[in-house]
C-alpha positions in Angstrom: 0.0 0.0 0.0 1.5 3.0 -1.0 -0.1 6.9 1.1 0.5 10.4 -0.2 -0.7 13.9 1.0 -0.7 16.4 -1.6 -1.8 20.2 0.3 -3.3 22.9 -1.2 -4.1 26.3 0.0 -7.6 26.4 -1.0 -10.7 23.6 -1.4 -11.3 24.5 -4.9 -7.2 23.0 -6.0 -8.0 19.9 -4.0 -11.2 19.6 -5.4 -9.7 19.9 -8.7 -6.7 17.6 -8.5 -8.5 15.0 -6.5 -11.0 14.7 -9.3 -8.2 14.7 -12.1 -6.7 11.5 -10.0 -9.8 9.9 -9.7 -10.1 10.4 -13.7 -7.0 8.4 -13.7 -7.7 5.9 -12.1 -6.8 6.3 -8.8 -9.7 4.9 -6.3 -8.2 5.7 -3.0 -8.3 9.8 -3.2 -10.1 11.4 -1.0 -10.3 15.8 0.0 -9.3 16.4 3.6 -8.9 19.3 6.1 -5.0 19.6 7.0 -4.2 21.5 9.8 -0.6 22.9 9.7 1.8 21.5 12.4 1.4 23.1 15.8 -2.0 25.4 14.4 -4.7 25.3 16.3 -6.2 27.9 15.0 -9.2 26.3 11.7 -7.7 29.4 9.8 -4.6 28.0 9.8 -6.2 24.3 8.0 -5.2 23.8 4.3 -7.1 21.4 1.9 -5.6 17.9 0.9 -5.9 15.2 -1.2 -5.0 11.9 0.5 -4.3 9.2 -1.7 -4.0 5.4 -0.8 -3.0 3.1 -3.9 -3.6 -0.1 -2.4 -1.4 -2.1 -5.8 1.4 -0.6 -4.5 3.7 -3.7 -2.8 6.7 -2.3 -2.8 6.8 1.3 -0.8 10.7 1.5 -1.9 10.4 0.8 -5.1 10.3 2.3 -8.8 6.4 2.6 -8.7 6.3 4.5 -5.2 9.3 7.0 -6.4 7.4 7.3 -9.6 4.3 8.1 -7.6 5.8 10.4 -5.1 7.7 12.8 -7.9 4.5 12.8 -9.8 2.5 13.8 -6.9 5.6 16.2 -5.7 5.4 18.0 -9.3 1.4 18.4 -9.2 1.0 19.8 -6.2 3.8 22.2 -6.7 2.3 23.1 -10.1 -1.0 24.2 -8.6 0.8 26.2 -5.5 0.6 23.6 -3.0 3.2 20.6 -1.5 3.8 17.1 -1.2 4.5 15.8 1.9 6.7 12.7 1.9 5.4 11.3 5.2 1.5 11.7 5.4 -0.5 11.5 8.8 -3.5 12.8 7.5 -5.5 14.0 10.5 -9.5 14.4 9.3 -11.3 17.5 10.8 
């Protein structure tokens, strides 16, 4: 099983890029509320797509580090960022 967080400023990017994945073929993708490390504060929450590809067996092989620079490059392309170690917290 292979996890990724992808974190966007705004619900409308999520929104979009979750339903791009989904297009692909992804069936794990699902739009979150992030908050930021040590916020409290709901203004301080970002918007995420969580991804799960459960075909994934290897997590340190070619597939995942395919996965993980293709999700790095989109979310930097759309003003947001990857992070490598998701612990998606739903609020």
């Amino acid at each position: 099983m292979s996890e990724h967080l992808l974190v966007f400023p705004d619900r409308d990017t999520a929104d979009e890029v979750a339903a791009e994945l989904s297009d692909e073929g992804f069936t794990g993708v699902r739009v979150i509320r992030e908050a930021l490390a040590g916020e409290d504060d709901s203004e301080a929450h970002e918007w995420a797509v969580h991804v799960v590809e459960e075909n994934v067996a290897d997590e340190s092989g070619p597939v995942e580090g395919g996965l993980r620079d293709r999700f790095q490059a989109l979310a930097k392309d759309r003003g947001g960022w990857y992070d490598p170690e998701p612990t998606p917290q739903v609020l």
